[in-house]
N, CA and C atoms as an extended XYZ file, in Angstrom:
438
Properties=species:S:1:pos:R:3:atomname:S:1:resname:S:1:resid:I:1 pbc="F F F"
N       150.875       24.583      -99.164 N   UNK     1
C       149.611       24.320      -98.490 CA  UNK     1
C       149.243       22.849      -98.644 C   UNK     1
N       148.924       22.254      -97.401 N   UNK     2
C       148.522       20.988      -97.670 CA  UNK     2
C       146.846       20.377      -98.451 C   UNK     2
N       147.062       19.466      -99.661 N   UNK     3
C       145.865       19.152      -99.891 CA  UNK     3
C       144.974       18.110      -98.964 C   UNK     3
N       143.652       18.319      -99.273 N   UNK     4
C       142.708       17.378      -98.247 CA  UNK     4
C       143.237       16.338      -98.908 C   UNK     4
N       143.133       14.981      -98.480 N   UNK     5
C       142.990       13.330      -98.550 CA  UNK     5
C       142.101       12.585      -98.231 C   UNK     5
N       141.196       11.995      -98.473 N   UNK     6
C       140.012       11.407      -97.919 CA  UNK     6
C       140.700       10.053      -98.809 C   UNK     6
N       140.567        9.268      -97.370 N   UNK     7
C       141.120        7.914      -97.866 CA  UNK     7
C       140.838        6.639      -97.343 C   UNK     7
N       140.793        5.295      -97.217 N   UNK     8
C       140.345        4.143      -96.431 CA  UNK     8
C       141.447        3.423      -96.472 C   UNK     8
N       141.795        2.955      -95.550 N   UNK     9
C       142.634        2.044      -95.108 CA  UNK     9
C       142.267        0.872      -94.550 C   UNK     9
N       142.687       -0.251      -94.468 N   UNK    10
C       142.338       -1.524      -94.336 CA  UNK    10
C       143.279       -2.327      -93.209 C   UNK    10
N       142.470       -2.830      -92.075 N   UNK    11
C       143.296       -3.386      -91.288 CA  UNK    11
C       142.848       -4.891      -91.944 C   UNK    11
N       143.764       -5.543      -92.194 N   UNK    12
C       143.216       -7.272      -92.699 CA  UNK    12
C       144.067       -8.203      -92.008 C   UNK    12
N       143.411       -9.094      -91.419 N   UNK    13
C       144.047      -10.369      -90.807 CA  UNK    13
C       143.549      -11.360      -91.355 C   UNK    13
N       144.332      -12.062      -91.102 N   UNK    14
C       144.059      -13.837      -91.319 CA  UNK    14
C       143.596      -14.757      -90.244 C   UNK    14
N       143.406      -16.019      -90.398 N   UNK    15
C       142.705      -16.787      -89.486 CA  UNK    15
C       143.643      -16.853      -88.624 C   UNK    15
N       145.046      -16.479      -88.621 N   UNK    16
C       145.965      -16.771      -87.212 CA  UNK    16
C       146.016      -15.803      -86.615 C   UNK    16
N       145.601      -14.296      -86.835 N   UNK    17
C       145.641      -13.362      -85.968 CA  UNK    17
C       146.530      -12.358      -86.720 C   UNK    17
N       147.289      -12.854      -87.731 N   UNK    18
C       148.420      -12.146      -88.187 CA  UNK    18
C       147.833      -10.987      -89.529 C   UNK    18
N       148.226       -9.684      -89.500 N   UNK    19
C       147.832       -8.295      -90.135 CA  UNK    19
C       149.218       -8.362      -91.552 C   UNK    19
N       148.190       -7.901      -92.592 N   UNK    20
C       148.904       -7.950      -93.608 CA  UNK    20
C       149.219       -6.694      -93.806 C   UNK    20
N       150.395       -5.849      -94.135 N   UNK    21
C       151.711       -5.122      -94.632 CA  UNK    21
C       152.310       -4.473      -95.768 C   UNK    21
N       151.761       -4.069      -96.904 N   UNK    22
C       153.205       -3.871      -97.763 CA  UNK    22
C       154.021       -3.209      -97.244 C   UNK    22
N       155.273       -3.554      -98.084 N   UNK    23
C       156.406       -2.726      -97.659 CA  UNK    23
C       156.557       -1.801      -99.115 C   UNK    23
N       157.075       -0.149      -98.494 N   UNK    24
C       157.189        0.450      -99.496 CA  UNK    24
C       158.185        1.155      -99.264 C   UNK    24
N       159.005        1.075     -100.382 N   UNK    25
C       160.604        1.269     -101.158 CA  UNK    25
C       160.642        2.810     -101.599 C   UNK    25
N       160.026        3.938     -101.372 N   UNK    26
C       160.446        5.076     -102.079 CA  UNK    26
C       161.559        5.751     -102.478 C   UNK    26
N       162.008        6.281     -103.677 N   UNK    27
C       163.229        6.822     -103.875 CA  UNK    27
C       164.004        7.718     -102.560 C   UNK    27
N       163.074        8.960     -101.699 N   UNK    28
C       163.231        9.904     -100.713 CA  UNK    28
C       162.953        9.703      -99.754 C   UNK    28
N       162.879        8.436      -99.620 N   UNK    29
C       162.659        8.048      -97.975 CA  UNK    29
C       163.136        6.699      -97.357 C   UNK    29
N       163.642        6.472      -96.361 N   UNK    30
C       163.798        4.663      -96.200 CA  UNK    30
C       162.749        3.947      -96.490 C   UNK    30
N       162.943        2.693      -96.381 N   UNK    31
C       161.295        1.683      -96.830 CA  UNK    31
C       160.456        1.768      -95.340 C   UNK    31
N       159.599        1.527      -95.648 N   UNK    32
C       158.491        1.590      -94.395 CA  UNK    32
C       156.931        0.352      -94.677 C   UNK    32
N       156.740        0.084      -93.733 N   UNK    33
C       155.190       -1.074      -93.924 CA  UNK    33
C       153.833       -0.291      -93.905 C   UNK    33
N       153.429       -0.684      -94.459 N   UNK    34
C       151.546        0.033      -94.510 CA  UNK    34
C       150.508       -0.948      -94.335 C   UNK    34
N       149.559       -0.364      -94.094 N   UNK    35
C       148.181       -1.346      -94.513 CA  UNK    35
C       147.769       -1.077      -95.643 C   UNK    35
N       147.083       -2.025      -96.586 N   UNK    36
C       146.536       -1.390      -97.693 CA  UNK    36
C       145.307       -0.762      -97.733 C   UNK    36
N       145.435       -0.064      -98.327 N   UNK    37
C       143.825        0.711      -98.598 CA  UNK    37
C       144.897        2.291      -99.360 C   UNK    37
N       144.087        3.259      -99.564 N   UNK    38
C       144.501        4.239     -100.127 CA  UNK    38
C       143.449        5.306     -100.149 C   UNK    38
N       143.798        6.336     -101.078 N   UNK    39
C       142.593        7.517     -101.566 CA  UNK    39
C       141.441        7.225     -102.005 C   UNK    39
N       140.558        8.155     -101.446 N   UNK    40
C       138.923        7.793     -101.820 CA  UNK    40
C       138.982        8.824     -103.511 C   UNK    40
N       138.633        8.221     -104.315 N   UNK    41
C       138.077        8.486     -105.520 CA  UNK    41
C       136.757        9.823     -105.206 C   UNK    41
N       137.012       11.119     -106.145 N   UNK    42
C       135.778       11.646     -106.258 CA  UNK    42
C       134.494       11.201     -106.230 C   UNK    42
N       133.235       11.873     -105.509 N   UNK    43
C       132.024       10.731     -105.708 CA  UNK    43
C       131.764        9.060     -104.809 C   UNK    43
N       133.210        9.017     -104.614 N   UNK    44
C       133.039        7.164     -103.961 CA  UNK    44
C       133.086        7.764     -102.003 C   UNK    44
N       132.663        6.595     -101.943 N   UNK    45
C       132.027        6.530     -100.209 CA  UNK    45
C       133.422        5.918      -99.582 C   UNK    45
N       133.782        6.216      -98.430 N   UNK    46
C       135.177        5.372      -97.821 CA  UNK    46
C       134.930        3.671      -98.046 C   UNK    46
N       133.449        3.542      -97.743 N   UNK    47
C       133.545        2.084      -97.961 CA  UNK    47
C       133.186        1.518      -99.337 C   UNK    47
N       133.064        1.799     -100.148 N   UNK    48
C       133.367        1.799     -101.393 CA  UNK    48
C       134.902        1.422     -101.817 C   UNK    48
N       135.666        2.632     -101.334 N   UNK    49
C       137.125        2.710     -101.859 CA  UNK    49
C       137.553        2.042     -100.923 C   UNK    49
N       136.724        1.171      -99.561 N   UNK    50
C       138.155        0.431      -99.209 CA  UNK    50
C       137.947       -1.468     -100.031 C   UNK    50
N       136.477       -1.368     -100.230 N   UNK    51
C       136.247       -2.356     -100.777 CA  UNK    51
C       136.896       -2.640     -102.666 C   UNK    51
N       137.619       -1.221     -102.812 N   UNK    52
C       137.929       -1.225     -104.190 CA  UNK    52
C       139.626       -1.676     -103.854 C   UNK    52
N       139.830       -0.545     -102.548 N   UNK    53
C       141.680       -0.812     -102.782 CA  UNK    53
C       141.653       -2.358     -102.514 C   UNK    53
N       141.044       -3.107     -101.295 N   UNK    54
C       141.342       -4.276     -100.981 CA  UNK    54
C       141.241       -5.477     -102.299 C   UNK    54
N       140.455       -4.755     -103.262 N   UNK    55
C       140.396       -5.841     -104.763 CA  UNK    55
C       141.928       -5.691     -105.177 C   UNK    55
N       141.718       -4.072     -105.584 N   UNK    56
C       143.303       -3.777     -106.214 CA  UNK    56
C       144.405       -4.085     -105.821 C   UNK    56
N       144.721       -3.768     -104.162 N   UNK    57
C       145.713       -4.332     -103.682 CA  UNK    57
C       146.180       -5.649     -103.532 C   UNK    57
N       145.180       -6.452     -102.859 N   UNK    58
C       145.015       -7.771     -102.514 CA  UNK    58
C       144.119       -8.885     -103.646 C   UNK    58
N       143.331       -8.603     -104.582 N   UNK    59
C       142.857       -9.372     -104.883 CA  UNK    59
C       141.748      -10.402     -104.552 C   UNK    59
N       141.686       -9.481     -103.286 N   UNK    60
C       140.317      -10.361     -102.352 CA  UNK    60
C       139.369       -9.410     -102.407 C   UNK    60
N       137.986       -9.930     -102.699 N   UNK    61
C       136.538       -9.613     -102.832 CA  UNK    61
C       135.761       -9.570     -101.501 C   UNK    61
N       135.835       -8.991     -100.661 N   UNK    62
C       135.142       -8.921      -99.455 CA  UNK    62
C       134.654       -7.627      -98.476 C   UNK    62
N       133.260       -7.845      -97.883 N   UNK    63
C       132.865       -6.688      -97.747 CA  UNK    63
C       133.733       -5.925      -96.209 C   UNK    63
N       133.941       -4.783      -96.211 N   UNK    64
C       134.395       -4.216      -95.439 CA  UNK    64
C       133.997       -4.070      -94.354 C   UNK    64
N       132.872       -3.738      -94.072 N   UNK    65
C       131.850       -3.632      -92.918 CA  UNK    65
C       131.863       -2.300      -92.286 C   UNK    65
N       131.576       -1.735      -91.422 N   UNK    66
C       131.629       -0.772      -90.769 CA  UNK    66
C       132.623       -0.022      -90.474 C   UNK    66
N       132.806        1.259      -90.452 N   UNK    67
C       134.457        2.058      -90.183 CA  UNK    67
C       134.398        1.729      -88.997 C   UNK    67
N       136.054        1.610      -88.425 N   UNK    68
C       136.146        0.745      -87.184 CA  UNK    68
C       136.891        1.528      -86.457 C   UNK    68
N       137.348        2.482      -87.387 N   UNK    69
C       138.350        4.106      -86.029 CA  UNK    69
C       138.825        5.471      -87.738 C   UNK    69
N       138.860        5.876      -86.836 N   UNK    70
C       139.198        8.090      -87.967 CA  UNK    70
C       140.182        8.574      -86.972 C   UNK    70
N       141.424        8.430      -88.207 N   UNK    71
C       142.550        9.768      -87.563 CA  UNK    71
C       142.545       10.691      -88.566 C   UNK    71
N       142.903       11.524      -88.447 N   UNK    72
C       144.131       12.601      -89.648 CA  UNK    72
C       144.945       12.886      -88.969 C   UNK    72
N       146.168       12.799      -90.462 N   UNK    73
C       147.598       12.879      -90.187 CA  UNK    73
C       148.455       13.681      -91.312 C   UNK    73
N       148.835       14.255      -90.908 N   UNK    74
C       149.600       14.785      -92.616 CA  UNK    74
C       151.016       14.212      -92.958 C   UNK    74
N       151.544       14.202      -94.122 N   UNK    75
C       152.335       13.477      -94.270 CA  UNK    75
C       152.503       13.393      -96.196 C   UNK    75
N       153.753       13.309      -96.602 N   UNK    76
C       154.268       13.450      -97.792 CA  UNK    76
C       153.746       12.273      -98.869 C   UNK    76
N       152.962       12.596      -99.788 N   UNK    77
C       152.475       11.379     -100.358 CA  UNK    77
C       153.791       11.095     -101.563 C   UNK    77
N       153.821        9.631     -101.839 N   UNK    78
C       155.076        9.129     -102.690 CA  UNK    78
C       155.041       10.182     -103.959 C   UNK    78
N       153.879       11.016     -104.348 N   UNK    79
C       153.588       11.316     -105.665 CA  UNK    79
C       154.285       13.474     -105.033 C   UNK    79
N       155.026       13.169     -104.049 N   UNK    80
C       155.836       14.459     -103.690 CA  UNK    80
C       154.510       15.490     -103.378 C   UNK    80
N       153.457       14.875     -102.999 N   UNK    81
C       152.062       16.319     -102.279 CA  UNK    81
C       152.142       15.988     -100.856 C   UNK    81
N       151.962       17.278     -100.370 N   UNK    82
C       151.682       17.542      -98.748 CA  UNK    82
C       150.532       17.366      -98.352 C   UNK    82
N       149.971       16.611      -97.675 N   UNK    83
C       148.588       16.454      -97.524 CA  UNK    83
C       148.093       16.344      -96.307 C   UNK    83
N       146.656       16.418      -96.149 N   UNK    84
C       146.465       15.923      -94.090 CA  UNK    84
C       145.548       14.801      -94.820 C   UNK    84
N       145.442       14.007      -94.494 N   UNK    85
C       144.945       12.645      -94.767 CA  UNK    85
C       143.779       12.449      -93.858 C   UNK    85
N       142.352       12.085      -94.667 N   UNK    86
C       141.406       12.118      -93.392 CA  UNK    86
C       141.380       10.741      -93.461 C   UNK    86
N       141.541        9.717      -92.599 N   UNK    87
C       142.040        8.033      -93.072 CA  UNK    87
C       140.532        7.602      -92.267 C   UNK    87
N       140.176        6.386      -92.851 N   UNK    88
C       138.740        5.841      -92.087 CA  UNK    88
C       139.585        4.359      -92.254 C   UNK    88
N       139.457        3.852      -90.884 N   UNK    89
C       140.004        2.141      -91.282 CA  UNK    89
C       138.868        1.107      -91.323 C   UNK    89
N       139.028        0.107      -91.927 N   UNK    90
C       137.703       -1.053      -91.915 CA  UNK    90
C       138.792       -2.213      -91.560 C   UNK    90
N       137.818       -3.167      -90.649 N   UNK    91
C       138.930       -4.092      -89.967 CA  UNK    91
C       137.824       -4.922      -90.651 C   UNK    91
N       138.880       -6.388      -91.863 N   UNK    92
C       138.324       -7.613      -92.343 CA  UNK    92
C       139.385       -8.352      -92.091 C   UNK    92
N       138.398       -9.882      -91.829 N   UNK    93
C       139.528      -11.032      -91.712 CA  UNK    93
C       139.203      -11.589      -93.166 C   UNK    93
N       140.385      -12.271      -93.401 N   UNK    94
C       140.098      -13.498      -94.187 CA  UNK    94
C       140.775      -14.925      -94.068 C   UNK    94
N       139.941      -16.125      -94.370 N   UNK    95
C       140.553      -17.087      -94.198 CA  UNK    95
C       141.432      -17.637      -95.094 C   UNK    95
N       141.977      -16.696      -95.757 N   UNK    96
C       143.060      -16.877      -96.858 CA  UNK    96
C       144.703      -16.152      -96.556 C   UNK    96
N       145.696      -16.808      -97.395 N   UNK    97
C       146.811      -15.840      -97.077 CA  UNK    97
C       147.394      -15.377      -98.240 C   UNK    97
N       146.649      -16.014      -99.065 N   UNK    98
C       146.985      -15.757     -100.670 CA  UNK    98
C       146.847      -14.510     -101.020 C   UNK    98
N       147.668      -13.145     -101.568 N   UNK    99
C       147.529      -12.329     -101.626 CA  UNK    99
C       147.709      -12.042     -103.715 C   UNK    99
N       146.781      -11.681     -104.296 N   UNK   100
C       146.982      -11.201     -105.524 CA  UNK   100
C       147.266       -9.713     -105.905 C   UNK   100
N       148.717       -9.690     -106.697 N   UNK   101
C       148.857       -8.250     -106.351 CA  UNK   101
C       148.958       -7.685     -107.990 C   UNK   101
N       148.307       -8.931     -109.582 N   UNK   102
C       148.144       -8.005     -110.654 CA  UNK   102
C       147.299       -7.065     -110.220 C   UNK   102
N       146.528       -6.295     -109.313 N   UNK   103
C       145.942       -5.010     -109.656 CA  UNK   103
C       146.500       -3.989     -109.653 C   UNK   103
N       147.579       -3.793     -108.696 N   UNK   104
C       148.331       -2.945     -108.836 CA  UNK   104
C       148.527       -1.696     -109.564 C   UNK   104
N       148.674       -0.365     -109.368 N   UNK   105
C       149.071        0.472     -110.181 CA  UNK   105
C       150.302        0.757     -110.598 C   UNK   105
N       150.843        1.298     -111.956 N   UNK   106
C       152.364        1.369     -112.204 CA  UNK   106
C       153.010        2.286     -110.720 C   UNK   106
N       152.626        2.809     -110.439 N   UNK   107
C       153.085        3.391     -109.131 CA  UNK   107
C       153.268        2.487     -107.913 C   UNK   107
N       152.272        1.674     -107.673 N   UNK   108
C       152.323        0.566     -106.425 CA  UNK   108
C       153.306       -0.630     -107.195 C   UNK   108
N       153.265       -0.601     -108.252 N   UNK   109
C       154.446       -1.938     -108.959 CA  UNK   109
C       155.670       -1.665     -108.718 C   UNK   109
N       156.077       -0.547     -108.895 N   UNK   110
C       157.616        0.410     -108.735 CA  UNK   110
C       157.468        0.080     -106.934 C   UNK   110
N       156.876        0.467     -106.269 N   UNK   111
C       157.161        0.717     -104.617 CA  UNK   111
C       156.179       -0.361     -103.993 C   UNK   111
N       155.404       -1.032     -103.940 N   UNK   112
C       155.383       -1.680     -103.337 CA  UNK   112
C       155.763       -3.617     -103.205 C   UNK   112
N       156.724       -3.694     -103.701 N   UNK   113
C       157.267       -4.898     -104.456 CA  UNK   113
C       156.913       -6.218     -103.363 C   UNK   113
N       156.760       -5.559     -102.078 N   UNK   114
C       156.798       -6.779     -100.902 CA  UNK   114
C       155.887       -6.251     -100.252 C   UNK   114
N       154.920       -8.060      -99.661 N   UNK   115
C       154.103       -7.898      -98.402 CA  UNK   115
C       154.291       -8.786      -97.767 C   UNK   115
N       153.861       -8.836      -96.434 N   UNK   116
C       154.004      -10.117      -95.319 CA  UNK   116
C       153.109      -10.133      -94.309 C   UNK   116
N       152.485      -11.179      -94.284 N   UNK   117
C       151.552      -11.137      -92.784 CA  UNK   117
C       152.513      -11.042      -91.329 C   UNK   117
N       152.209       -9.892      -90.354 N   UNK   118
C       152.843       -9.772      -89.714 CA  UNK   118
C       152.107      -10.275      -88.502 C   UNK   118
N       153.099      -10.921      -87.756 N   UNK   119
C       152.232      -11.522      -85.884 CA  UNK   119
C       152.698      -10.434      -85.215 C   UNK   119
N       151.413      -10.061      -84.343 N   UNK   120
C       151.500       -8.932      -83.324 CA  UNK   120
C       152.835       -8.537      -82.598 C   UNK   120
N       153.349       -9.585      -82.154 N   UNK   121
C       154.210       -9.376      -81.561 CA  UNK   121
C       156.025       -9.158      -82.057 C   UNK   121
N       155.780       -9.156      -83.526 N   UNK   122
C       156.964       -8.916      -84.489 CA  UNK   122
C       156.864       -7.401      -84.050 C   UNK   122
N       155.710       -6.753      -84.508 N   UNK   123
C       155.764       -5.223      -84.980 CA  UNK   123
C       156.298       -4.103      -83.747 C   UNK   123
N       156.355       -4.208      -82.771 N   UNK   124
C       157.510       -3.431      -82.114 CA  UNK   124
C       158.689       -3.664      -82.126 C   UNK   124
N       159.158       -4.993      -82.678 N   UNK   125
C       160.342       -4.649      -82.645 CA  UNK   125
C       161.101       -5.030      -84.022 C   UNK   125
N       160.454       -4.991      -85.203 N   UNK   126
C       160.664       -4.340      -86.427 CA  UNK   126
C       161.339       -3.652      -86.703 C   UNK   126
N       162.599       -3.500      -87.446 N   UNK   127
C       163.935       -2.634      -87.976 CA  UNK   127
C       163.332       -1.674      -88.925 C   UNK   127
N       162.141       -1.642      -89.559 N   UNK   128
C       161.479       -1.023      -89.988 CA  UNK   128
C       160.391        0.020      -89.878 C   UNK   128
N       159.852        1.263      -90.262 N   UNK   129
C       158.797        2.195      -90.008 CA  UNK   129
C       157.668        0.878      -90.229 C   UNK   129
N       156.589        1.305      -89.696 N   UNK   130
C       155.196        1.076      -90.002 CA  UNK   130
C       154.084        1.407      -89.088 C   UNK   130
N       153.190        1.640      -90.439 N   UNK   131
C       152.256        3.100      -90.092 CA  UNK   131
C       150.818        2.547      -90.478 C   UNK   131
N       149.771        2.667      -89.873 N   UNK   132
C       150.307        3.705      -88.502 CA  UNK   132
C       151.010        3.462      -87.631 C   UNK   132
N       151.530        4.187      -86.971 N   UNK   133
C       152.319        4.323      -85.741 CA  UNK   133
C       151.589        3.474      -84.377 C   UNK   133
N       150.296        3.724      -84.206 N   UNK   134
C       149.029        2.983      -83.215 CA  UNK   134
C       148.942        2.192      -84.029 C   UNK   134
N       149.129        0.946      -84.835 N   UNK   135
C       148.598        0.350      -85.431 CA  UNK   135
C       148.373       -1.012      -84.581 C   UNK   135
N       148.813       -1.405      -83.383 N   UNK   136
C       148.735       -2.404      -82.267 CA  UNK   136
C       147.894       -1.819      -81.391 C   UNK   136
N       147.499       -0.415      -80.829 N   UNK   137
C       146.792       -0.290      -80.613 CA  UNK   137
C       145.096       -0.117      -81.648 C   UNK   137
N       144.983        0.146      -82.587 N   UNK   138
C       144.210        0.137      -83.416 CA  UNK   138
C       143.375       -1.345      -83.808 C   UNK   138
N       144.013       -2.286      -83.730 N   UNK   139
C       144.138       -3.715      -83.765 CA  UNK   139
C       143.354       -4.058      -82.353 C   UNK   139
N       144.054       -3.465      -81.195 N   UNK   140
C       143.579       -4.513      -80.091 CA  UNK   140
C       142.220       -3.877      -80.198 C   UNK   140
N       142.236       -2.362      -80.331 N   UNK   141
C       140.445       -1.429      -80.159 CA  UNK   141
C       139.656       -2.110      -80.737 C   UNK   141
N       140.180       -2.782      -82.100 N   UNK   142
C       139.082       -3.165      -82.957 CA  UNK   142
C       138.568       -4.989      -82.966 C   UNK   142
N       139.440       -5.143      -82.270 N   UNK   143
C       139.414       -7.023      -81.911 CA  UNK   143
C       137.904       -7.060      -81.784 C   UNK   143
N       137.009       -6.820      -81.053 N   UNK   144
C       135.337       -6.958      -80.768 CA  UNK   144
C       134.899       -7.003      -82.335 C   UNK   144
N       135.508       -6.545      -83.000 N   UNK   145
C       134.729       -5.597      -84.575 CA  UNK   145
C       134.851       -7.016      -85.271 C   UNK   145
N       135.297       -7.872      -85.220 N   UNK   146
C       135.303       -9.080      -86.062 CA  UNK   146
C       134.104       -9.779      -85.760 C   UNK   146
């Protein structure tokens, strides 16, 4: 049976237009790119936890602003649970490219070893997964939101 997921995800660009990526290495699966953000914490608000993953992940302090699109999707989390994922995204720029990644958890240290700002026009034709799947469309919807 799949567990619920309530989670925030983070679309983040930089001043050139270009969306930042990790790449993640799992033992049971090929590597694939993400946005960062993750699971909402018991008690915490989506924008809360996306303003927490974007510290943890990235190292940048900045407010999230408004949820900017809601899918669910189900899908195998690295920690081997079946889940439907209720995902809320927040679209922030920053004028930085500096990414700090001591926050990390021993879990994101093991798998997510690499990130890269990606230009729009790399990501279709990428040798690689990356998810979301709409994530160019998700991007252009949310272009006004900046």
């Amino acid at each position: 049976m799949r567990q619920p997921r309530p989670a925030a995800r983070i679309l983040l660009t930089n001043a050139e237009g270009r969306i930042l990526l990790f790449r993640f290495t799992p033992d049971d699966r090929p590597p694939f790119w993400c946005t960062p953000g993750g699971a909402v914490d018991p008690g915490e608000s989506y924008e809360a936890a996306a303003a927490r993953e974007l510290i943890e992940e990235t190292g940048l302090v900045l407010d999230p602003g408004p949820e900017v699109a809601r899918r669910e999707v189900n899908f195998l989390t690295l920690e081997q649970v079946e889940v439907t994922a209720d995902e809320r995204y927040f679209r922030i720029e920053t004028q930085t490219a500096d990414i700090d990644t001591s926050g990390h958890t021993d879990l994101e240290r093991r798998v997510m070893r690499e990130w890269r700002w990606f230009d729009r026009a790399e990501i279709p034709y990428h040798d690689e997964a990356i998810f979301p799947a709409d994530l160019l469309a998700l991007l252009e919807a949310t272009d006004d939101e900046r």
